[in-house]
N, C-alpha and C positions, 0 to 999 in steps of 0.2 A: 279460843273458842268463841270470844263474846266478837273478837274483830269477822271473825266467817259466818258466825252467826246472822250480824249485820247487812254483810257484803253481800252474802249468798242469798239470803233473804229481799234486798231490792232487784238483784239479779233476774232471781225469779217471775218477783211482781212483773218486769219488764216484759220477760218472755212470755208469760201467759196473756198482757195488754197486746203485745205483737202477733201470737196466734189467736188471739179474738179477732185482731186488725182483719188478719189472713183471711176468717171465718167469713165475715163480712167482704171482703173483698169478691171472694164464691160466690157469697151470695149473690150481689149484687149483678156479676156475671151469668148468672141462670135466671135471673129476673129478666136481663136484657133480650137473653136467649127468647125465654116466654112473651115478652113483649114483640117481638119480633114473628114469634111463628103464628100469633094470636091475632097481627095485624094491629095492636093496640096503638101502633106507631100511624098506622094510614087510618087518613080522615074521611068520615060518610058514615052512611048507618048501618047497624051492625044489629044481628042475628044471634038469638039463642040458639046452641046446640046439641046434639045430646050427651054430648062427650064432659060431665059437669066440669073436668079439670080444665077445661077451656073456657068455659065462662062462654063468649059470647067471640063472634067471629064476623069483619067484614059482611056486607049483607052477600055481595057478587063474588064470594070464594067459595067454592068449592070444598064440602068434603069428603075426599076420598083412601080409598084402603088403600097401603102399600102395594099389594100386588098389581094395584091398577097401573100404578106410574112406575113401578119397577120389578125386573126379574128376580125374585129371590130364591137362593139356591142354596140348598144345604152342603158341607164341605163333604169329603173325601171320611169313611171312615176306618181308620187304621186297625187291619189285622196283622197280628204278628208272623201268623200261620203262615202268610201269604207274601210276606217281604223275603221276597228272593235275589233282588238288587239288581233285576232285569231293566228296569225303566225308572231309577231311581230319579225323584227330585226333591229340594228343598219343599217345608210347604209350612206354613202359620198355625201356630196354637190358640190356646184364650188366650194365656198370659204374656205373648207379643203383642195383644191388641187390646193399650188402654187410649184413655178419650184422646180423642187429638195423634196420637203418636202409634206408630207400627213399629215396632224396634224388629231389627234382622238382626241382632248378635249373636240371638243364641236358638237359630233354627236348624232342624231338624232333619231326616230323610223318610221319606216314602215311594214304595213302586206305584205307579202310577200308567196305565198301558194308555200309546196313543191315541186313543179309539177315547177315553175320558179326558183329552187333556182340555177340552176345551170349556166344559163342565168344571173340573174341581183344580182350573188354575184363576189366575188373576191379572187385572189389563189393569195401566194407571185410571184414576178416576171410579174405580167398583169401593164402595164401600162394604169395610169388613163388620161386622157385627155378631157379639159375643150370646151364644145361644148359653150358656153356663154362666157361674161365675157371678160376674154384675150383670145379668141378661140385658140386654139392650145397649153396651157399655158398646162404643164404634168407632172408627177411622176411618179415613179416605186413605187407597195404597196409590203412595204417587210414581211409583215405579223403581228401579236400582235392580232386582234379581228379575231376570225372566227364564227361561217359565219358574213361575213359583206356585206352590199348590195352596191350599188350603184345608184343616183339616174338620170332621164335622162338630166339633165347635163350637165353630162359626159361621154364620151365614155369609154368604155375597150378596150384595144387592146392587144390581145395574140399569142403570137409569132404562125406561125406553125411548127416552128424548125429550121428554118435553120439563120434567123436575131437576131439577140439581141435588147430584149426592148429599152436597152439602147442606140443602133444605133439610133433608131426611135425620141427617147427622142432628142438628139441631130439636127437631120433631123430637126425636130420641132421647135428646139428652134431658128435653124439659120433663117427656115421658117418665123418664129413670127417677125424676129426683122427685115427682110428684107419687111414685110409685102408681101409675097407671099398671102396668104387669103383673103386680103384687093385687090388685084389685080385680084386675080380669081372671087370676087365677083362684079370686077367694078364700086368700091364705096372706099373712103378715108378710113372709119370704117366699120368693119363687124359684124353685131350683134350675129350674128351661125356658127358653122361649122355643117356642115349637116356632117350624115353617109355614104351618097353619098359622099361630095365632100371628104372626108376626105379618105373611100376607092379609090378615084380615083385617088388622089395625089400620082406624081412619084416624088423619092426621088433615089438619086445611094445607089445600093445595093452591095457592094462585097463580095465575100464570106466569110463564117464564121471564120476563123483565120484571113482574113484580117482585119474586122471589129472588134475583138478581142484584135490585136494588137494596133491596132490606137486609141481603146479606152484606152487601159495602160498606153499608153502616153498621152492623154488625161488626162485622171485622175490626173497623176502628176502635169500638168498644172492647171488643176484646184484646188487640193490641194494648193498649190503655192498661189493662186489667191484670195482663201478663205480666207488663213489666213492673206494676205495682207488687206484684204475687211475687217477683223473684226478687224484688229487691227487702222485701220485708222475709220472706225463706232465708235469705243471707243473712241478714239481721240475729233473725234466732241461732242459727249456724252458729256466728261467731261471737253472741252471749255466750253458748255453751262451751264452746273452747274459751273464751275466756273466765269463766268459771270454775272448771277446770286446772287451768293455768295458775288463778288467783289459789287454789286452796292447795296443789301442789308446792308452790311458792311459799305459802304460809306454813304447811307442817313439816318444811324440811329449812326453815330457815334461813332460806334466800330472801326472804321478805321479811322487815322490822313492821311489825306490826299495830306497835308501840307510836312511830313515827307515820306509818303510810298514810297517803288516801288515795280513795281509789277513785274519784272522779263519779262517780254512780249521782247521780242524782234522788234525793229524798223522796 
């Protein structure tokens, strides 16, 4: 008891310094994001706005509401009544669409008549965003099932040309964690993002080599960021398996207890 007691006890310590590591490592990656959509990174004078969680923006940006720079469409909404398996297709939940990643494992079917398909499906490059759930929570679909629908959701939003999904995606995600949604709605938690508020949401827009640029670097950071996140995830992994392993080990006798050490640092 006194040798697990020990063992399990810096184990621990470990793993809870390793998920702070983690905490901070997020963090750090939504700061860049914020730095990034804020312009904090481009040099010249800069403007109060009224948006307070932005602080202060480029003076020559632009800011404008979602709807302006992109089409946003609400998904498909499923009646049961009505699923007769005439026009059936694949189409997207919330819970396929968390940040960054679209997963198709485990999609679903809806009728869907030609006459809507061009409405409540999906082109690579439309970003998906989660009207439920984590409201504002988004992905870019980069393509693999076609036609694939989408169900209501979630929103689509399709560039009109001149913004990058990917702007938007980021817009979003500083949005989310600043709890902007949660404030427009005048409530702690928010259960929806309407197509309204969501078209009305003004976010800085700069023009398209700027937003280009700032996401390159961008990206790099977040590369960076990533593979720090999964190699410290791993980490905690396999404390816990060996944790595990250590105390099975010890209460069935396969391990002297008496004699071991277990390498743990003080």
């Amino acid at each position: 008891a006194d040798f697990l007691d020990d063992r399990v006890t810096r184990i621990d310590q470990i793993i809870t310094a390793r998920e702070a590591q983690l905490e901070l490592i997020h963090e750090s990656a939504d700061r860049a994001s914020f730095e990034v959509i804020s312009g904090h990174r481009v040099v010249g004078a800069r403007r109060t706005v009224e948006e307070r969680w932005l602080g202060t923006i480029p003076a020559g940006w632009p800011l404008l509401s979602v709807g302006s720079e992109f089409q946003v469409e609400l998904g498909k909404m499923l009646d049961e009544k009505q699923q007769t398996g005439k026009w059936p297709l694949p189409y997207l939940r919330n819970t396929n669409v968390q940040w960054d990643v679209i997963s198709t494992d485990d999609v679903k079917i809806m009728d869907i008549a030609p006459h809507e398909r061009s409405r409540f499906t999906v082109t690579p490059g439309d970003l998906l965003i989660c009207e439920g759930g984590q409201p504002g929570r988004a992905a870019i679909w980069a393509g693999g099932i076609a036609p694939l629908a989408y169900q209501k959701a979630l929103h689509r939003a399709r560039s009109r040309g001149r913004s990058h999904p990917r702007w938007l995606l980021e817009c979003l995600r500083v949005a989310v964690r600043f709890g902007v949604f949660e404030a427009a709605n005048g409530q702690t938690t928010i259960g929806h993002l309407t197509n309204e508020q969501l078209r009305a949401q003004r976010f800085p827009f700069p023009d398209t080599k700027t937003q280009s640029d700032l996401l390159t670097t961008l990206s790099a950071d977040r590369e960076a960021v990533s593979a720090t996140s999964s190699a410290l995830t791993q980490s905690v992994a396999l404390l816990r398996e060996y944790k595990q392993v250590l105390i099975t080990a010890a209460v069935t006798g396969e391990l002297d207890v008496t004699t071991a050490g277990s390498g743990i640092p003080s």
